[in-house]
LOFI-135286 format. One record per residue (C-alpha): residue in three letters; x negated, y, z negated. Coordinates in steps of 0.001 Angstrom, whole numbers, plus 500000, padded with zeros to 6 digits. Layout:
<sites>
alaXYZ...
</sites>
This chain:
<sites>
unk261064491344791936unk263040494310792781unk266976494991792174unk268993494702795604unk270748498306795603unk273522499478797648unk271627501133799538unk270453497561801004unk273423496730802115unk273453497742805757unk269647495418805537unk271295492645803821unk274308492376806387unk271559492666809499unk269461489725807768unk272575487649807267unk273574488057810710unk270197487267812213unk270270483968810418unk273450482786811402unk272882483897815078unk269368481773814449unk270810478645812615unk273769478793815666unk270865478807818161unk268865475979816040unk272307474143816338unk272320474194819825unk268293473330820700unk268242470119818299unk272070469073820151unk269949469145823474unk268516465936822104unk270219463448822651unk269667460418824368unk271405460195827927unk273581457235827699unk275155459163824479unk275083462581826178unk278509462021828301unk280114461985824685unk278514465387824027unk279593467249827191unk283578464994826579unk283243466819823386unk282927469922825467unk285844469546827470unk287927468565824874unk287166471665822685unk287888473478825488unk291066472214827256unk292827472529823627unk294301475384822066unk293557476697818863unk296338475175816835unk295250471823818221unk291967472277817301unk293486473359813901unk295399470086813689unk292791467254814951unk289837469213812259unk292696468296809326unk293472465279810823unk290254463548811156unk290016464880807758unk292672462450806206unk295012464780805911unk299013463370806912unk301029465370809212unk303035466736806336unk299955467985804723unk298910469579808437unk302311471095808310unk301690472672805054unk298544474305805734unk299093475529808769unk302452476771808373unk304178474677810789unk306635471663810192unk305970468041809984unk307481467111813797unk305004470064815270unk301716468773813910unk302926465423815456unk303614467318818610unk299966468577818181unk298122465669817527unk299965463605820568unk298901466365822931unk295124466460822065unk295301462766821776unk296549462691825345unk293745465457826445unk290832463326824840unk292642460192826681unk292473462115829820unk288728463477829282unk287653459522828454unk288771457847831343
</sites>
């Protein structure tokens, strides 16, 4: 087996792009099936993750990963109040997306 060199790099970085591009592209084919009573839950998904911003995204990822507002607050920089403020709003946006 050979030693990976330096001079590899610019090789290495194309391969590693190709395969994310390719597992991003796998991720997409194998979400086309699903079956089409659960597909409306898909496309909610959709227009959830795009009707909220990019902090509220930040905040309902932590969130639905146990962490408490005060923890939200710490990693993201923000105080406790404002990842409340947060989670209401894309609690209210998924409400509205639902109905």
């Amino acid at each position: 087996m050979e030693n990976i060199t330096d001079a590899d790099l610019a090789r290495l970085e194309d391969a590693v792009l190709l395969a994310e591009e390719y597992s991003e592209k796998l991720g997409l084919f194998k979400s086309g099936f699903i079956s089409p009573e659960l597909r409306r839950f898909q496309l909610a998904a959709y227009a959830i993750y795009d009707i909220c911003s990019d902090r509220q995204r930040e905040v309902c990822h932590l969130r639905l990963k146990n962490f408490t507002f005060r923890e939200i607050g710490e990693e993201l920089g923000i105080g406790t109040s404002t990842a409340k403020v947060h989670w209401y709003r894309v609690l209210k946006k998924v409400s509205s997306v639902l109905v």
